[in-house]
C-alpha positions in Angstrom: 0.0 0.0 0.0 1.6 3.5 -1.0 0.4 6.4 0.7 0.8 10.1 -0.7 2.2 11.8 2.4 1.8 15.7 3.4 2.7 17.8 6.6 -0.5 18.6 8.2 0.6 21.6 8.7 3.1 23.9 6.9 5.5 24.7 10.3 5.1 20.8 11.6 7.6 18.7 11.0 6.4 15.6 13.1 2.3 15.7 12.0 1.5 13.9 8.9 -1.9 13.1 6.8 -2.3 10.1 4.4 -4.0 10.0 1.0 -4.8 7.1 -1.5 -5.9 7.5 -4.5 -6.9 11.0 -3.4 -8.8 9.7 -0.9 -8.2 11.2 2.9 -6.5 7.9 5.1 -5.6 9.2 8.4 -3.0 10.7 9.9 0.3 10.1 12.0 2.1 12.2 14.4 4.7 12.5 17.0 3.8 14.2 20.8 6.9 16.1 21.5 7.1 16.6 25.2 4.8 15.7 28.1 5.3 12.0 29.4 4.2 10.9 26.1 7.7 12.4 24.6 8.5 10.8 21.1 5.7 8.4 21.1 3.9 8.2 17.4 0.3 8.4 17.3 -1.7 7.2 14.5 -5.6 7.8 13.2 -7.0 5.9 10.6 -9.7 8.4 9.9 -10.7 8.6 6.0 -13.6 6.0 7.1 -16.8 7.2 8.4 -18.6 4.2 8.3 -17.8 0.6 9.1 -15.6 1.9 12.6 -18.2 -0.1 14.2 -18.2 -3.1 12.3 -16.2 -6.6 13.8 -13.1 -6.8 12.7 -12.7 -3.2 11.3 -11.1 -1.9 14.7 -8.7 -0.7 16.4 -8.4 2.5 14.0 -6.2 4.7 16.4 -3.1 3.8 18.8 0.3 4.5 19.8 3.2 3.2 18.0 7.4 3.9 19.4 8.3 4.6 15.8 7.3 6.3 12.7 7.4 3.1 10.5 5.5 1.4 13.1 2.9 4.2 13.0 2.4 3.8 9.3 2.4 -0.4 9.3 -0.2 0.2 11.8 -2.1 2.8 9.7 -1.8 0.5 6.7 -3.0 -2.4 8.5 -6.6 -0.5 9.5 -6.5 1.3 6.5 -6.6 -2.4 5.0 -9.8 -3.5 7.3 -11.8 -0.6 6.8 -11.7 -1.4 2.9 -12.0 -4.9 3.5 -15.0 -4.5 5.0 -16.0 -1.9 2.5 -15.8 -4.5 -0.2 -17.8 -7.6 1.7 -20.5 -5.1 2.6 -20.8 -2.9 -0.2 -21.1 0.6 1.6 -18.3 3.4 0.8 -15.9 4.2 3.5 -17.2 7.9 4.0 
């Protein structure tokens, strides 16, 4: 799965927002400071349906590295259109 990556913000340099295909995937980012220091967070958040469905979750966590935060985006990223194509429904 390739994602299309952008800052989410122009003066960020640790906040990033996935696209595929044009379509809005999530986003990952990186808390600096707090006790949460250097932790990655990551959102799977282009899908507005199907978050409730079994086997579609979890679409949000914690990851201690960048490429951990993006194999875990992919991976929900990967459900939610799974379950998109069994049930029929668009993602948003």
């Amino acid at each position: 799965m390739t994602f299309v990556w952008r800052r989410t913000f122009p003066d960020t340099h640790h906040d990033f927002v996935a696209e595929e295909a044009g379509q809005h995937v999530g986003r990952i980012r990186r808390m600096d400071g707090g006790p949460q220091d250097g932790i990655w967070f990551w959102y799977c958040t282009g899908c507005q349906r199907g978050h409730e469905a079994t086997g579609v979750r979890p679409l949000s966590g914690e990851a201690a590295t960048r490429d951990e935060a993006i194999e875990a985006l992919a991976a929900a990223w990967a459900r939610a259109k799974a379950w998109s194509a069994v049930s029929g429904l668009p993602l948003a």
